[in-house]
N, C-alpha and C positions, 0 to 999 in steps of 0.2 A: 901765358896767353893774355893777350888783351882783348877786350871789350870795347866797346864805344855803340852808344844806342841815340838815337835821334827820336826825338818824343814830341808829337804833335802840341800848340800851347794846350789844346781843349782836353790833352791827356794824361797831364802834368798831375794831378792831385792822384790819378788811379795809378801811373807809374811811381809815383813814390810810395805809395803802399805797398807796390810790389816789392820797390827797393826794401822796404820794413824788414820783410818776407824774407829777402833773401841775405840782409844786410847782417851787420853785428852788431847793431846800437838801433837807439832812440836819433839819432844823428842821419842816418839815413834816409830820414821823411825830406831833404832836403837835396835829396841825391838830383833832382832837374828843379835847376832853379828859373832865371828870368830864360826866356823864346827869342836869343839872340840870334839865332842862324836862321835864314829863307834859303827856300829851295827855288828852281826858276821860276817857278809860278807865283812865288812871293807869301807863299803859307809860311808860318812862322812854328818855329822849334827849339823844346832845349836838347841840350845837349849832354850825355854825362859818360867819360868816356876812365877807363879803370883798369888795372890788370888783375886777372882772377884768378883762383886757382885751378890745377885741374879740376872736373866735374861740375864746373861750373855749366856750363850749356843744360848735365843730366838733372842738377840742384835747380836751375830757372823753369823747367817743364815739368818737372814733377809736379806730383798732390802737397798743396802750399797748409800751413799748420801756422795759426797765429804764436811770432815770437814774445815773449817774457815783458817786453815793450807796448804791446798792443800793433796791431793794426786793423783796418776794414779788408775784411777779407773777400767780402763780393768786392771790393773796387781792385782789391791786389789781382784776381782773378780775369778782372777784365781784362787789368793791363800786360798780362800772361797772352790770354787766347788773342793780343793782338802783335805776338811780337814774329817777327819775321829775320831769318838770318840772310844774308846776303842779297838783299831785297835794295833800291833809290827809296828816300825817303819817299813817305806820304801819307797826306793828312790822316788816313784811317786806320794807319799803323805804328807802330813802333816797326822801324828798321832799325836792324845791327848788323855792324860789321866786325871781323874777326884779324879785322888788316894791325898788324905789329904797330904799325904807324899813326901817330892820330891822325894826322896830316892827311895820308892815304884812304885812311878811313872816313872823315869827311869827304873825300873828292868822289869816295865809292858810294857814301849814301846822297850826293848832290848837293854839300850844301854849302852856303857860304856866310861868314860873319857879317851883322848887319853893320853898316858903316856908320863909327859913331856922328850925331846930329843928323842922321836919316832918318 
């Protein structure tokens, strides 16, 4: 199963804690980097898109346990209670898609690469 999650810029540090949370390294503080994609409205987003194992969806909603790496746990938390499955992006969420395709999975959360020198 794949993944791909669209993550508001202003929610980038609390989604990488999540990532901490659900990740298997120190490495995954990293998991949304630069807010290269806008949606039509022009809100900015990164983007981080992965294949997971099964039980991943049951692993990302459960009760989150800081990993052996550290994380901030109120911020991984936050970035938890705002994730949305099959939802168009927007700014006060984390939208995911579940589409095979990264491709499809962009076009299903709305969004599109900023155009370099834009």
């Amino acid at each position: 199963m794949r993944v791909t999650i669209a993550c508001p810029a202003h929610m980038i540090a609390d989604a990488n804690q999540l990532a901490l949370c659900l990740g298997l390294g120190p490495d995954d503080a990293m998991t949304y980097g630069q807010p290269i994609w806008r949606d039509a409205e022009g809100n900015l987003y990164a983007v981080a898109s992965a294949t997971v194992p099964t039980g991943f969806a049951e692993a990302a909603t459960a009760a989150l346990s800081e990993p052996a790496w550290g994380a901030d746990l109120e911020a991984a938390a936050r970035a938890q209670a705002a994730i949305l499955i099959g939802a168009t992006a927007t700014p006060d969420r984390l939208a995911a898609s579940l589409a095979e395709s990264p491709q499809d999975a962009l076009a299903e959360l709305g969004l599109t690469l900023i155009a370099e020198g834009a």
